[in-house]
C-alpha positions as CSV (number, residue, x, y, z in Angstrom):
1,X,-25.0,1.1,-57.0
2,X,-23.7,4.5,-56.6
3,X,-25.7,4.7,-53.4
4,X,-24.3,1.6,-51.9
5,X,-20.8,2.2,-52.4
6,X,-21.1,5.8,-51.1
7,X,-22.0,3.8,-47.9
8,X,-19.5,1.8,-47.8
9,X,-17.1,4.8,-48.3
10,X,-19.1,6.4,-45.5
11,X,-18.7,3.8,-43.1
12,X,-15.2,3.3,-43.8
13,X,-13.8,6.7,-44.4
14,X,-16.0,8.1,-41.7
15,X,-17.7,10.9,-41.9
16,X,-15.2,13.9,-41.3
17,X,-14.0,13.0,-44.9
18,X,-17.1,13.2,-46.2
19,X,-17.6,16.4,-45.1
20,X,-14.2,17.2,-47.1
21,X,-16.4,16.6,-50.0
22,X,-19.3,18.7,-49.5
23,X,-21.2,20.4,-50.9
24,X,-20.0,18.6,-53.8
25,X,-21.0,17.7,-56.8
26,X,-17.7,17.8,-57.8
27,X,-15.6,14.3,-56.9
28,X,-11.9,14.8,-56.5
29,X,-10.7,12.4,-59.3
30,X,-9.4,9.5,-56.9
31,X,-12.8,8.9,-55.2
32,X,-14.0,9.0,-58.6
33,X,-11.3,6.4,-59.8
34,X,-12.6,4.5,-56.5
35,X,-16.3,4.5,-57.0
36,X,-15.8,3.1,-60.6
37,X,-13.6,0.3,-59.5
38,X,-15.8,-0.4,-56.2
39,X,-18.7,-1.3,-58.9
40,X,-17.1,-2.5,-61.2
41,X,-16.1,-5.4,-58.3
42,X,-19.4,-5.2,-56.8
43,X,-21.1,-6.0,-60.6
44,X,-18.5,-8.1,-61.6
45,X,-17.8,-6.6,-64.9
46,X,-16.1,-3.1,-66.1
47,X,-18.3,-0.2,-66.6
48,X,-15.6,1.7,-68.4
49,X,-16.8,1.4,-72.2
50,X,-20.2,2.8,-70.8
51,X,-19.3,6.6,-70.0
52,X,-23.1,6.8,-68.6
53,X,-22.7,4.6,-65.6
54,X,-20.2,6.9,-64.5
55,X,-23.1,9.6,-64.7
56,X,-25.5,7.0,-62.6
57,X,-22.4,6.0,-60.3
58,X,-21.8,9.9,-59.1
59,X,-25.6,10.6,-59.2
60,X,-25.9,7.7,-56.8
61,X,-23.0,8.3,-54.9
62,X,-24.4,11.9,-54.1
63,X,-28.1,11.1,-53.3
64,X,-26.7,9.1,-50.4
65,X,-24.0,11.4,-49.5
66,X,-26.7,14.4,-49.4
67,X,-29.3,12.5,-47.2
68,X,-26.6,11.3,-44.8
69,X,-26.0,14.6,-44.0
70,X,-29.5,16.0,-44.8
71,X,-28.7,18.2,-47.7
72,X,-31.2,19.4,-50.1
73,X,-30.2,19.1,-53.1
74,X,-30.6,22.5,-55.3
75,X,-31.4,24.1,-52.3
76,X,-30.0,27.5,-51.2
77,X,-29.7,28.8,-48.4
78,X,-30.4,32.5,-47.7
């Protein structure tokens, strides 16, 4: 789920916001407001009394975030 609403906020914030993210994993706390209510509408139920889809939500959102840009994750770079 994470993964498709990071697509959607991809295709419709465009990718120069994005960007604003990286590297992440940190979500400035209105895209993280906005991913939880983006599922919760996607799923058709509220996700808040489970504090472990948030987890799932960000890990999701991230995946797709670092493949868009092809990121590796844990990766440094010397």
């Amino acid at each position: 789920m994470g993964e498709h609403v990071a697509q959607k906020w991809i295709l419709t914030r465009g990718r120069d916001n994005i960007r604003d993210l990286l590297p992440g994993p940190i979500l400035p706390t209105v895209i993280d407001t906005e991913l939880l209510i983006e599922a919760e509408k996607e799923l058709g139920h509220s996700l808040r009394p489970y504090p472990e889809a948030r987890v799932w939500l960000r890990d999701g959102f991230w995946a797709r975030v670092y493949r868009e840009f092809d990121l590796g994750v844990g990766v440094s770079s010397k």
